[in-house]
C-alpha positions as semicolon CSV with decimal commas, in nm:
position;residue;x (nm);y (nm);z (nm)
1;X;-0,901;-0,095;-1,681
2;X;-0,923;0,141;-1,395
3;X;-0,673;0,141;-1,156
4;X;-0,777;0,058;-0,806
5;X;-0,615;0,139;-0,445
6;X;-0,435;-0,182;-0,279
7;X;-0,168;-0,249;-0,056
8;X;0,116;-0,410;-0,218
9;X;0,246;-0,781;-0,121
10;X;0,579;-0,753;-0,301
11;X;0,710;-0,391;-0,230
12;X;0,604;-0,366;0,120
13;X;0,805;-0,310;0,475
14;X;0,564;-0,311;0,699
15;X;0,214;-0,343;0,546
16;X;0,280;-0,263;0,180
17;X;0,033;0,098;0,209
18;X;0,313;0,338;0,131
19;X;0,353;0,086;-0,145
20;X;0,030;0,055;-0,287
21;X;-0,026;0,480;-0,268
22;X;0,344;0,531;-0,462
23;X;0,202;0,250;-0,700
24;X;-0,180;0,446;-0,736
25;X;-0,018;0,763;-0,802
26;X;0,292;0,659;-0,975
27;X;0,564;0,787;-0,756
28;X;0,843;0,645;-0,627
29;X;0,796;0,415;-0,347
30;X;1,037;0,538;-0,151
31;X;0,992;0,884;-0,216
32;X;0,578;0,835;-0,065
33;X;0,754;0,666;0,267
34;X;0,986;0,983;0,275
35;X;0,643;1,202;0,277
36;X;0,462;1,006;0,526
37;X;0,792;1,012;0,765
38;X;0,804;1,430;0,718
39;X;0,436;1,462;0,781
40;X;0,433;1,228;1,061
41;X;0,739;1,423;1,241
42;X;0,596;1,741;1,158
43;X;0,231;1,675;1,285
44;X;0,160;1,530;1,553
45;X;0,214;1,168;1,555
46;X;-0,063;0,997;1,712
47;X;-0,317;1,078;1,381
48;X;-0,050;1,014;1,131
49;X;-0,014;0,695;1,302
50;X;-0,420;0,641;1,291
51;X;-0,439;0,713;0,950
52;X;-0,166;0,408;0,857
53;X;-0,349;0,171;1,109
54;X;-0,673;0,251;0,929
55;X;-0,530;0,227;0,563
56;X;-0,393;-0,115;0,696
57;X;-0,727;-0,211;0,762
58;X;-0,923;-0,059;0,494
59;X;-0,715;-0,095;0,189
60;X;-0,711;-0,423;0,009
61;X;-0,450;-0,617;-0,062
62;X;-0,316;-0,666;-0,477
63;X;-0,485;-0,901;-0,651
64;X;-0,280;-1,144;-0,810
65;X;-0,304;-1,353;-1,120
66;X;-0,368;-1,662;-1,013
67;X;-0,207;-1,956;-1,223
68;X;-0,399;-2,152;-1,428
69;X;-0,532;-2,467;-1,272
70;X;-0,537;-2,841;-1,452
71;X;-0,857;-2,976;-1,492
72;X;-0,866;-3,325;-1,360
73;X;-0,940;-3,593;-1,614
């Protein structure tokens, strides 16, 4: 199964994108917030902050297994 982009529901602060990129590329959460922190005080912040509220937007959210449902008799 190919893995897909998406925003995560359970590992999220503020919209789960940092999340869902450290999840895509198997790094450390924390350690993708970290980069998106340096780049944002290091560039300016206005398109760092663009590129989040787009990602919010664009990325999906996880699909999650949904439980089993009865069937009525």
């Amino acid at each position: 199964m190919a893995k897909k982009l998406s925003r995560s529901e359970e590992n999220k602060m503020i919209s789960g994108v940092c999340a869902g990129f450290g999840d895509y590329f198997d790094i450390d959460t924390t350690l993708v917030r970290l980069i998106f922190v340096a780049l944002t005080l290091m560039t300016a912040i206005f398109p760092m902050l663009i590129f989040y509220v787009v990602a919010w937007i664009v990325v999906p959210l996880e699909e999650k297994a949904s439980p089993p449902t009865k069937k009525k008799k």
